[in-house]
DRENTILO-243989 format. One record per residue: residue in three letters; x, z, y of N, C-alpha, C in turn. Coordinates in steps of 0.05 Angstrom, whole numbers, plus 5000, padded with zeros to 4 digits. Example, Ala and Ser with C-alpha at 12.3 -4.5 7.8 and 13.67 -1.06 7.14 Angstrom:
BEGIN
   zakol    nc1    nc3    nc2   cac1   cac3   cac2    cc1    cc3    cc2
     ALA   5264   5156   4886   5246   5156   4910   5264   5156   4934
     SER   5257   5142   4955   5273   5143   4979   5258   5157   5001
***
This chain:
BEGIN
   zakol    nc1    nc3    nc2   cac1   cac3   cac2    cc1    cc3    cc2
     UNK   4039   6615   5979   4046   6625   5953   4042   6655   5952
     UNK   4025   6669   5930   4026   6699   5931   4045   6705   5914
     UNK   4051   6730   5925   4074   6746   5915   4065   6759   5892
     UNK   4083   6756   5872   4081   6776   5843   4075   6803   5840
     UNK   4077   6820   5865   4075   6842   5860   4046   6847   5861
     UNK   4044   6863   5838   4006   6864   5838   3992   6892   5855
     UNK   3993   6889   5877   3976   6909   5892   3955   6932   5892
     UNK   3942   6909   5866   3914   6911   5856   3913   6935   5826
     UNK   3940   6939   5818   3942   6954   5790   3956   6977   5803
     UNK   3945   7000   5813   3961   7033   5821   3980   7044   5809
     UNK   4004   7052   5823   4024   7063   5804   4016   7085   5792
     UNK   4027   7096   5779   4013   7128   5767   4016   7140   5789
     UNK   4017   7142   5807   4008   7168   5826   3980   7164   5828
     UNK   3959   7147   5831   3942   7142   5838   3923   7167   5802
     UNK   3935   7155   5787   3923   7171   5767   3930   7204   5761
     UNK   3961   7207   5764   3963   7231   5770   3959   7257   5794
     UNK   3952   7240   5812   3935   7263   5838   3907   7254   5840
     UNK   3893   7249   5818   3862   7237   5811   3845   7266   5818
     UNK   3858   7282   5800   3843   7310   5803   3848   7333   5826
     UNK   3868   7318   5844   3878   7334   5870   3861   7318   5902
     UNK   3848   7289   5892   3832   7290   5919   3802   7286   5910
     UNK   3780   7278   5929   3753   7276   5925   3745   7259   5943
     UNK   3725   7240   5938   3705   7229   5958   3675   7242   5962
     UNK   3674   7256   5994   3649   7265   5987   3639   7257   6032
     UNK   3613   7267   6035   3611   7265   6057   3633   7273   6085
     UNK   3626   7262   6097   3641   7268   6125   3627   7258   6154
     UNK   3641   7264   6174   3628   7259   6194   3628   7229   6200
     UNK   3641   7217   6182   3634   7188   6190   3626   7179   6170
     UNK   3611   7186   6160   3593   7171   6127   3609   7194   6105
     UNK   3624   7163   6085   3638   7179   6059   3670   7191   6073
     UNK   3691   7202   6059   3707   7207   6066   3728   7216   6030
     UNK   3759   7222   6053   3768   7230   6022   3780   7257   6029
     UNK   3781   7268   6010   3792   7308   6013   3804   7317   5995
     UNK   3816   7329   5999   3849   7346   5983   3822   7364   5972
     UNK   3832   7368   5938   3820   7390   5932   3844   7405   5916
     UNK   3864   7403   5935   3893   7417   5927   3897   7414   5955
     UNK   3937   7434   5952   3947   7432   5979   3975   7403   5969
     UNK   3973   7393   5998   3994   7370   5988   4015   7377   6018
     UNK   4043   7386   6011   4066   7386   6028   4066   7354   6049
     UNK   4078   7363   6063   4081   7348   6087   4107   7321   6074
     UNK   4094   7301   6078   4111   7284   6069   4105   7274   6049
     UNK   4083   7289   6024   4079   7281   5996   4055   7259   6002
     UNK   4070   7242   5974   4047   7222   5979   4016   7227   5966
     UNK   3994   7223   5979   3977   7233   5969   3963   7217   5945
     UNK   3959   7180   5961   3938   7163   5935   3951   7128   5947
     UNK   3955   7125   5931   3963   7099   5937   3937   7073   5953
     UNK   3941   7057   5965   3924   7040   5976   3927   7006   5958
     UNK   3901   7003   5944   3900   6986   5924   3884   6965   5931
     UNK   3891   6936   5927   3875   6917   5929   3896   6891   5923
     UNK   3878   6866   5921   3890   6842   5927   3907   6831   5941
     UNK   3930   6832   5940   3948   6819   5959   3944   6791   5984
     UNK   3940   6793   6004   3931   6764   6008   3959   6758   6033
     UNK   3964   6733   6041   3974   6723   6058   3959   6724   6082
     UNK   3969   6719   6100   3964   6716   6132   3940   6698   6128
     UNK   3950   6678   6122   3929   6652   6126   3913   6659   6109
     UNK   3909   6669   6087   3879   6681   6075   3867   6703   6085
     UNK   3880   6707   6101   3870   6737   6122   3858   6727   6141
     UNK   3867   6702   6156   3850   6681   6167   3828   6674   6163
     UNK   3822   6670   6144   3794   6664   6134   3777   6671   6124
     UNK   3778   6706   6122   3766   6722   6113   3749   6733   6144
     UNK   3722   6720   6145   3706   6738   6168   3699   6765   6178
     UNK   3697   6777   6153   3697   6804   6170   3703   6825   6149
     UNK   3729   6847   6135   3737   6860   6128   3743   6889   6137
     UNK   3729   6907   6127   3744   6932   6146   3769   6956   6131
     UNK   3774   6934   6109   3795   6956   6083   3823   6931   6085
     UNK   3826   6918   6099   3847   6906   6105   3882   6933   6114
     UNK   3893   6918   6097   3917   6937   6110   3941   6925   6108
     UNK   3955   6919   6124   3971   6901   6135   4001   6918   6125
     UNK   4023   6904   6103   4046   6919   6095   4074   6909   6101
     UNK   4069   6882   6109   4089   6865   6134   4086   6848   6142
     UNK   4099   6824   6153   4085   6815   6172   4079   6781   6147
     UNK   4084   6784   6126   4075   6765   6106   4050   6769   6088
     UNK   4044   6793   6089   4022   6807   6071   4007   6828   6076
     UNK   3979   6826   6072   3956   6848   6075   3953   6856   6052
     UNK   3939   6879   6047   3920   6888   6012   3898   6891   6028
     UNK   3882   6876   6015   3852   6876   6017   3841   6891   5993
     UNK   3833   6930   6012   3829   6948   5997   3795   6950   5993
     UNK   3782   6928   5994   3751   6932   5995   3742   6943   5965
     UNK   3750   6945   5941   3744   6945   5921   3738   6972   5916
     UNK   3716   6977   5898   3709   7011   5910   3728   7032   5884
     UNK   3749   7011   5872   3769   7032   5854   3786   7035   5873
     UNK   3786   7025   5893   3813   7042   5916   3803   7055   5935
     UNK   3805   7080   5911   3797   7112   5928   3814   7114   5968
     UNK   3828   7102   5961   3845   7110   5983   3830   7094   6015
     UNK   3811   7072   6005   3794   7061   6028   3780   7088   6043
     UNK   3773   7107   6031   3752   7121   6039   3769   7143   6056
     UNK   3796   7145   6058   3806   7156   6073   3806   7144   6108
     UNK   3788   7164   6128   3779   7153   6144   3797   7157   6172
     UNK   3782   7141   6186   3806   7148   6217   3811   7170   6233
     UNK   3816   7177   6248   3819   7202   6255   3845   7201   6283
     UNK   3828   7210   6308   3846   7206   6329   3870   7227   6324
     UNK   3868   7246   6307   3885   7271   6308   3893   7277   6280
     UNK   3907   7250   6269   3910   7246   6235   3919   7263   6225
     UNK   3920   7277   6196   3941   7287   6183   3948   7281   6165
     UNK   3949   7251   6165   3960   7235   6138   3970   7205   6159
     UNK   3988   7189   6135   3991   7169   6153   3996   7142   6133
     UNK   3996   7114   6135   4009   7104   6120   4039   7089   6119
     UNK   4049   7085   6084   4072   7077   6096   4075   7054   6072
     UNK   4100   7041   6074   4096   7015   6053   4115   7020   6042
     UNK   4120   7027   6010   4157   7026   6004   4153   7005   5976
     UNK   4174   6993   5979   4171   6979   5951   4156   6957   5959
     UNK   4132   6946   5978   4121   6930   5977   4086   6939   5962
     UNK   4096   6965   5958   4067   6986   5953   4073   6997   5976
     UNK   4027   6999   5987   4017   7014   6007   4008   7051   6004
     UNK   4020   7067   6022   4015   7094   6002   4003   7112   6035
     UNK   3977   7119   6022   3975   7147   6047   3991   7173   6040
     UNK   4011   7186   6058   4024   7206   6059   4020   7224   6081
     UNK   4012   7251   6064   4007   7271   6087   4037   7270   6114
     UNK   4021   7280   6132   4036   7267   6158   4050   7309   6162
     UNK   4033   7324   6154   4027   7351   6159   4020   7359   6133
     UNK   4025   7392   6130   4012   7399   6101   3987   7402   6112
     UNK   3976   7391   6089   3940   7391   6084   3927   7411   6055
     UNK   3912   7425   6066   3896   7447   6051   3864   7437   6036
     UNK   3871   7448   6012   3850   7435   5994   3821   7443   6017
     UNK   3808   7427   6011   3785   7427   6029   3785   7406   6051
     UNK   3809   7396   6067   3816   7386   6085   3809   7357   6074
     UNK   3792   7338   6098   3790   7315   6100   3814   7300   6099
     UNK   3822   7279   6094   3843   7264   6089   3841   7238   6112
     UNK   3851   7247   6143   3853   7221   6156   3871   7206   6171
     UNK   3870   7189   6176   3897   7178   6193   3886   7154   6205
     UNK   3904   7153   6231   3903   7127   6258   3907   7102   6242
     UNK   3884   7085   6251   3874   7066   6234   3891   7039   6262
     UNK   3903   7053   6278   3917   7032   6299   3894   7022   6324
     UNK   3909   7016   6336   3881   6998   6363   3876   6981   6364
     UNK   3882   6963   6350   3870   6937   6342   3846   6940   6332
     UNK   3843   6953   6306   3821   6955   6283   3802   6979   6299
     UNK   3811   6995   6316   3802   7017   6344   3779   6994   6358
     UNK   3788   6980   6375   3783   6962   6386   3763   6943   6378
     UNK   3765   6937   6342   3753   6909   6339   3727   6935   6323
     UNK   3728   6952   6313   3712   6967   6299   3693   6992   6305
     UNK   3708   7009   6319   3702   7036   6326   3696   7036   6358
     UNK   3709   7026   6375   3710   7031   6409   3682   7027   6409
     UNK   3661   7010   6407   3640   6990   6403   3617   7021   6409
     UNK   3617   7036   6381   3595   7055   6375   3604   7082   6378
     UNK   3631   7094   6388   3646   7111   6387   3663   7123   6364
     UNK   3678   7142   6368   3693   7148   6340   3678   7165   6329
     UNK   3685   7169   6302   3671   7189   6293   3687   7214   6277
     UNK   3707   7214   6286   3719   7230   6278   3712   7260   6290
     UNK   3724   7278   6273   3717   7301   6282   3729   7315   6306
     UNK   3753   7302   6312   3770   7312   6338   3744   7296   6359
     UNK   3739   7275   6358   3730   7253   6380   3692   7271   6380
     UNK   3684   7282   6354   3653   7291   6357   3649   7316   6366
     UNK   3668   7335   6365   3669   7354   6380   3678   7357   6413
     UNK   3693   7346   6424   3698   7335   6450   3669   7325   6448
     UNK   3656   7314   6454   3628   7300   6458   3613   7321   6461
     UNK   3607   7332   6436   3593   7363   6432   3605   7381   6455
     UNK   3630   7383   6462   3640   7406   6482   3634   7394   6513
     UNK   3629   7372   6513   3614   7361   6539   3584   7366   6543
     UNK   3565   7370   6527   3553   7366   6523   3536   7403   6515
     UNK   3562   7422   6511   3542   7451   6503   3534   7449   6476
     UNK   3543   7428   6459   3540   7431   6431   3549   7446   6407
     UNK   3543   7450   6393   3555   7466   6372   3575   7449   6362
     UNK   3607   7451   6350   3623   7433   6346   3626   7431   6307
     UNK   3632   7401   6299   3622   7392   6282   3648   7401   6259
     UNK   3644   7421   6243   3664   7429   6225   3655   7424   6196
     UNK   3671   7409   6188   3672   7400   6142   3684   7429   6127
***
């Protein structure tokens, strides 16, 4: 049975910090970025999608906007109106997620400065089943590489 709460419709925060983040490039493809400063603790964009159960999480082959809010329910954030998918991983996060209400929300972990990429630990599971494979691409993980290597180090 799915739960009533609709996942899929953003509280107003999602519309009222519309003009405080951006999706634009990053070192791992697209990405999302403060084009404000957001205090440590503030929530930045809510994480929007379909509610699904375990067992429909089962049978879904291959997802990578899955986000798990207890141990009865995922939001399946694939839908490209949830800005908050494009917020990418990052071994050295400064955002994180949290669940209140039974809504999924990225919240800066640290204050973050307009300009600043928007990322956070995506866990070792999704590490493991996604990223370990081709390496990370984060910017803590491409510069280490580059600093082995005599490279110039990779700054947004």
């Amino acid at each position: 049975m799915q739960s009533s709460l609709k996942t899929n419709i953003p509280s107003s925060l999602n519309s009222k910090n519309n003009n405080r983040i951006r999706v634009g490039r990053s070192s791992a493809g697209l990405g999302l970025f403060a084009t404000d400063f957001f205090k440590k603790n503030e929530r930045i964009v809510e994480y929007i999608g379909k509610r699904l159960t375990n067992k429909e999480v089962d049978e879904i082959k291959e997802n990578r906007y899955l986000l798990e809010i207890n141990s009865k329910y995922t939001i399946d954030g694939s839908s490209r109106s949830n800005i908050a998918r494009y917020a990418n991983h990052s071994c050295k996060p400064n955002a994180e997620t949290d669940t209140i209400s039974g809504r999924a929300y990225i919240i800066a972990k640290k204050d973050i400065k307009a300009g600043d990429e928007i990322v956070w630990n995506y866990g070792k599971e999704y590490f493991n089943d996604f990223i370990k494979k081709n390496g990370c691409m984060c910017v803590s993980c491409v510069n280490n590489r580059s600093d082995a290597f005599g490279a110039a180090p990779v700054t947004l």
